[in-house]
N, C-alpha and C positions, 0 to 999 in steps of 0.2 A: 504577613508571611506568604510563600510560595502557595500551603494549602489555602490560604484567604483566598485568595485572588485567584485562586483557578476553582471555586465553586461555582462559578457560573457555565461550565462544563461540566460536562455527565462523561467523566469516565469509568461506568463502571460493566459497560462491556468491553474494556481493554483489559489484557492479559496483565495478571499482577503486578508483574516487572515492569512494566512500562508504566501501569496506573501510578506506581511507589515513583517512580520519574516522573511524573509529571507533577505529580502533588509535592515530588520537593523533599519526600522520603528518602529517595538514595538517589545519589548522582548520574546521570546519564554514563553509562558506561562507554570506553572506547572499545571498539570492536572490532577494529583494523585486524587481529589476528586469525578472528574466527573467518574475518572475510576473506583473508589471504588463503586460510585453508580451503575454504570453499572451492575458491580459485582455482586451487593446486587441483582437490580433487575432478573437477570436472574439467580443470585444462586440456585433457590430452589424448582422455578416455573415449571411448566411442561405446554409449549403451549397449549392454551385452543381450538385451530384447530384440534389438533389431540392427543391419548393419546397413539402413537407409542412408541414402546421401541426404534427407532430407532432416536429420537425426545429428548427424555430424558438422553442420554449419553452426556459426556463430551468427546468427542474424539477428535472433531474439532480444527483444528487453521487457523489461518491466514499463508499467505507466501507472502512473494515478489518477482519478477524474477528480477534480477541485472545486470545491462550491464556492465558487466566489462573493456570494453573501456572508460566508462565514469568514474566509480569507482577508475580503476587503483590502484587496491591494496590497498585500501584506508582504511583496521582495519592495513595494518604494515606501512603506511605513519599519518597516524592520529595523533600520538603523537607527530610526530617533527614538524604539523603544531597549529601555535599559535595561530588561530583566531579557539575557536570552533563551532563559526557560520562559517566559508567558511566549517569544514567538514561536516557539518549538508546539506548545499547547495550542495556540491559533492554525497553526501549519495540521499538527495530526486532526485538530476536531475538521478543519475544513476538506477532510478525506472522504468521499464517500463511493470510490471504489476500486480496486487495487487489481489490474491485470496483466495477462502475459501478451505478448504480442510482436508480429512484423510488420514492416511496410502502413501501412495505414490503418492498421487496428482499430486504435483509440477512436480516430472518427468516426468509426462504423458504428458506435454505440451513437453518437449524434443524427445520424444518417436515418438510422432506424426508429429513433425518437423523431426527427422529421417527419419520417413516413405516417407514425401509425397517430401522429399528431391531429390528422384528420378523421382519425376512425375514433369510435368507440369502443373499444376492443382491450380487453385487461389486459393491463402492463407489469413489469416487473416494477421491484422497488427502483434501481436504479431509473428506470426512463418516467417513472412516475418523478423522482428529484429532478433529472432536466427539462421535465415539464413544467414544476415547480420553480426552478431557475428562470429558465424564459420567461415565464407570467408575470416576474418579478423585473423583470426588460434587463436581465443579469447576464452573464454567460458563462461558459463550462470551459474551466480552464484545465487541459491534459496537459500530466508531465511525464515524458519519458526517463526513465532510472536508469540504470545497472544496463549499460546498449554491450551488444558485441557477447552475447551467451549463447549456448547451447539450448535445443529447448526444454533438457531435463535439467539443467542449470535455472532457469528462467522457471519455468514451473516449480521449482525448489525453493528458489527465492521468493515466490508468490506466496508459496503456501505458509512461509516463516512471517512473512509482512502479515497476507489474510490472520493467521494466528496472534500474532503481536493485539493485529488492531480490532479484533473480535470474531467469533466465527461468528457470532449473530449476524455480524452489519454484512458480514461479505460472503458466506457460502467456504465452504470447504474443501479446496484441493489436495491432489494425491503429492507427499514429498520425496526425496530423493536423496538418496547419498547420506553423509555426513548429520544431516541436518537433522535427520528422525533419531538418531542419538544424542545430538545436544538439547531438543525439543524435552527430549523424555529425563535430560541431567537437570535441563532445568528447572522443573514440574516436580521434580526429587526435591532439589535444594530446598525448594519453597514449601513443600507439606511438612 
């Protein structure tokens, strides 16, 4: 069964809803609606905090860092596996961290892992894992999400993702709009 086969994953600092998807308890839901709302609400709007130009572009996206030890090549092994819930469960465990960004963001966590590669100098969790990866002769594969947002859109969607996939693993951002009401229907549903 689905829970067979994904015990060798530790989901249990993912959010209920998602742990019950993985494990094969309830089906991956389609989301297309909430995402279209999302859309709407931050299509058009311009933050009522500030009337920055820098506030009002769509530049932002999401990214994810990927450990490729856990991935293991997993968009050219995907098709010859038949369950596509286990690659759904290889894809989220091989996440290890979820942010917002423009232009060349995502690198800058590599760049700085570079950097302090030579030093002895306490790191975060994250640059402690690509240092982990490297030593491994592996690499850190960044993927960009959700391109073409605002950045209280982008920060909104971060915080929904960081929440999904644990606040342990990833720290806690501030959310926006729509989203702190569906966060809190769905946290209802489930108690």
């Amino acid at each position: 069964t689905a829970a067979q086969q994904s015990t060798r994953y530790d989901f249990t600092s993912l959010s209920p809803e998602l742990r019950q998807c993985l494990l094969g308890i309830k089906p991956l839901p389609n989301m297309s609606k909430e995402d279209q709302q999302l859309c709407e609400e931050f299509g058009g709007r311009q933050p009522v905090a500030t009337k920055s130009r820098e506030h009002c572009l769509k530049s932002s996206f999401i990214y994810l860092l990927i450990d490729t030890r856990v991935s293991k090549n997993l968009p050219v092994r995907a098709p010859s596996i038949e369950d596509h819930l286990e690659v759904f469960r290889q894809f989220v465990s091989s996440i290890f961290y979820v942010g917002k960004g423009k232009g060349s963001r995502p690198y800058q966590h590599l760049h700085d892992a570079l950097k302090l590669s030579k030093t002895i100098k306490p790191v975060s969790r994250k640059l402690t894992r690509i240092f982990d990866i490297w030593a491994s002769r592996q690499g850190v594969v960044s993927l960009k999400i959700f391109h073409g947002m605002t950045q209280a859109e982008a920060y909104t969607r971060e915080a929904c993702i960081i929440d999904s996939m644990g606040k342990v693993n990833f720290g806690v951002e501030a959310a926006y709009g729509s989203s702190v009401e569906s966060t809190k229907k769905l946290e209802n549903n489930n108690n």
